[in-house]
C-alpha positions in Angstrom: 129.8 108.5 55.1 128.7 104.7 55.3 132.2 103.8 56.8 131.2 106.9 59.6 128.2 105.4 60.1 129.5 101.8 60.6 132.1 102.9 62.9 129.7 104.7 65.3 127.6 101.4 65.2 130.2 99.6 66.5 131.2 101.4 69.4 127.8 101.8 70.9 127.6 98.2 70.8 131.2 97.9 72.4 130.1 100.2 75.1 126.7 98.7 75.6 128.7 95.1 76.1 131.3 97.0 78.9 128.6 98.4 80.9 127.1 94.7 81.5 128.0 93.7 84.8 129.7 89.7 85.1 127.6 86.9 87.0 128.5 87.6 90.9 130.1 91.0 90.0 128.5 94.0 92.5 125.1 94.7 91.4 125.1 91.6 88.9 121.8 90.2 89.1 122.4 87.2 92.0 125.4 88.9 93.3 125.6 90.1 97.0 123.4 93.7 97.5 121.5 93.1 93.9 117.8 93.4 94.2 116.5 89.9 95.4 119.7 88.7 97.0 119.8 87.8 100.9 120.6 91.0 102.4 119.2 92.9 99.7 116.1 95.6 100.8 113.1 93.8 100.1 114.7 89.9 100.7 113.0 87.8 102.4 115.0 87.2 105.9 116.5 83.8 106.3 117.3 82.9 109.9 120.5 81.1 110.0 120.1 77.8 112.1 122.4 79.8 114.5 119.7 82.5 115.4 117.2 79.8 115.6 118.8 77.5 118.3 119.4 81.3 120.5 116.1 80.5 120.8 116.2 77.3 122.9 116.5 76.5 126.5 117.9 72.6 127.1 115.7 71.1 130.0 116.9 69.1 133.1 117.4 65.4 131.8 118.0 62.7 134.4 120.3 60.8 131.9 123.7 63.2 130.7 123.7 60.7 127.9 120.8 61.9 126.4 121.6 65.4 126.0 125.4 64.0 124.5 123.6 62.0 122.1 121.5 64.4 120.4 123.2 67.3 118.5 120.8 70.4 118.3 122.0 71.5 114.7 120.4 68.1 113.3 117.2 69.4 115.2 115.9 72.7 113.8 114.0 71.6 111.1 110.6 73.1 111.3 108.7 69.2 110.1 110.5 67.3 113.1 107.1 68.2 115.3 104.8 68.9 111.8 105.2 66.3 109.6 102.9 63.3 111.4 104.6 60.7 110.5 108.3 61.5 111.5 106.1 62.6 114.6 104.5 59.2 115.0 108.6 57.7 114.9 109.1 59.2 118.1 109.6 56.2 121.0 112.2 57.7 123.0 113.8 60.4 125.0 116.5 61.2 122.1 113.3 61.6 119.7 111.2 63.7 122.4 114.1 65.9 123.0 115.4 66.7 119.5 111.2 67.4 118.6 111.3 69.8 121.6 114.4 71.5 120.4 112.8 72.0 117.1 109.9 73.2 118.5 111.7 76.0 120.5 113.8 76.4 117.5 111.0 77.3 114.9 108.7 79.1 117.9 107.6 82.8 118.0 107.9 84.8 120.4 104.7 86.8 120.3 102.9 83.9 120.0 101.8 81.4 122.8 103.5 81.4 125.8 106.9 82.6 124.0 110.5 81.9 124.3 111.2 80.1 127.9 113.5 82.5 130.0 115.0 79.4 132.6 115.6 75.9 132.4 113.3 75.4 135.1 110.7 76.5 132.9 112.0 74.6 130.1 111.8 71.5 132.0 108.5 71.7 132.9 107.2 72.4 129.7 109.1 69.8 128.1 107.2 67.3 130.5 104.0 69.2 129.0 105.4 68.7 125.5 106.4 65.1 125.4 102.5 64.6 126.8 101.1 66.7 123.4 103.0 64.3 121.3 101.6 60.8 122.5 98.3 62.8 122.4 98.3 63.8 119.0 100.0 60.2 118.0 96.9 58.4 119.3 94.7 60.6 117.5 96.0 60.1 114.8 96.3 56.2 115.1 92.7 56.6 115.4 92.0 57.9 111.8 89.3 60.7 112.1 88.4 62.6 109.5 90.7 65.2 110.8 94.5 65.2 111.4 96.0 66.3 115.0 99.4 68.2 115.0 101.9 70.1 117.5 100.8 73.6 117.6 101.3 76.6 120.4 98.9 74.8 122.6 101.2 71.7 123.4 103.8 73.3 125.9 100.8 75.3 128.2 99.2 74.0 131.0 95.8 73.9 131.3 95.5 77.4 133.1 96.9 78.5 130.3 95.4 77.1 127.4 91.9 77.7 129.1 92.8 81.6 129.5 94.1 81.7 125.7 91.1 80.5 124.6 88.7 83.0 126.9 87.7 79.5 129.0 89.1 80.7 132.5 86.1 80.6 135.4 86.2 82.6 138.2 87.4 81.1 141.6 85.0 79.4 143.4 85.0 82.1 146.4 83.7 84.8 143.4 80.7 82.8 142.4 76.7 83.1 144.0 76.1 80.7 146.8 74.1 79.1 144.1 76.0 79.1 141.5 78.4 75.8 141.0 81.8 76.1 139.5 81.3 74.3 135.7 83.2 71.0 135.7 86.4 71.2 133.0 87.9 67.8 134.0 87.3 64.5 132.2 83.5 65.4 131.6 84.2 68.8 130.1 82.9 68.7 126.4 85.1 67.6 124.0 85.9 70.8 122.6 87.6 71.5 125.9 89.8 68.0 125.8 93.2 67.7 124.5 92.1 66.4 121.5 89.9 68.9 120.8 88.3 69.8 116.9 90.2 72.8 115.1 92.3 75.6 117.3 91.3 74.4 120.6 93.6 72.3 122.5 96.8 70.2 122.2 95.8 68.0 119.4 94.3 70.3 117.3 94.3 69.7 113.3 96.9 70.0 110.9 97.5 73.4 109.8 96.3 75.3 113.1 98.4 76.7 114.6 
């Protein structure tokens, strides 16, 4: 009876070690479709570098050399236009164009103006953009208690940024004889500026976006 009993012992443990699926096997934990594997329901998404660069529209560059000399793959990364200091590195067209690739690159579409949809519009906004980064620079070379970064502000005009932010005045032709259309140039309060405090304008601080 004690042999029987030894016997049956050993076979559940046999079958218990068969039904163990290898490392990288199908269903293995890790392996391709297991729970928590890319591609697996519930996984977070990873967007190849590939889907990200779909994304972006090469402007008009005077100089072909330019555009030859800087591969987009080596500009996707998100901290090219975030991180301040290799921000702060930037001195020429090479550096403004691979920060406005990764800008495109890392943009979303529901936010801001969106995706560009011609390379017209890509190169105006990349004359926009290059402006946004000496901005925030020379904040930032001014060490205030806050930090100024690239955020969805820095490729709009003013039109737009004014209308994002609910700052758009009528035309003139719609206002009371005595009424006088409020002044949003140089004098305009600083909140209004391009290096305005948090959310509002190009060189707004770190972490807003």
């Amino acid at each position: 009876m004690l042999k029987l009993f030894v016997t049956l012992g050993l076979l559940l443990v046999a079958a218990s070690t068969d039904s163990e699926s290898p490392p990288g096997a199908p269903g293995a934990p890790g392996a391709p479709g297991a729970p928590g594997a890319p591609g697996a329901p519930g996984a977070p998404e990873i967007m190849k570098d590939g889907d990200k660069l779909s994304k972006v529209v090469l402007p008009n560059i005077e100089s072909s050399d330019v555009l030859q000399s800087v591969n987009p793959h080596n500009c996707v990364d998100r901290s090219i236009y975030k991180d301040i200091h290799k921000l702060e590195e930037i001195h020429n067209e090479q550096g403004y164009l691979c920060a406005y690739i990764a800008f495109q690159a890392n943009k979303d579409p529901q936010d801001g103006v969106g995706l560009y949809h011609s390379k017209e519009d890509a190169t105006e906004r990349y004359k926009i953009f290059k402006k946004s980064v000496d901005e925030v620079n020379k904040i930032n070379e001014s060490k205030l208690s806050w930090t100024a970064t690239i955020n969805k502000f820095s490729d709009m005009t003013d039109a737009e940024r004014e209308q994002w932010l609910g700052l758009r005045m009528p035309p003139k032709s719609e206002l009371p004889e005595d009424k006088e259309r409020p002044a949003l140039g140089a004098g305009a309060p600083k909140s209004l500026g391009m290096g305005a405090p948090r959310g509002l304008g190009m060189g707004a601080p770190a972490g807003v976006n």
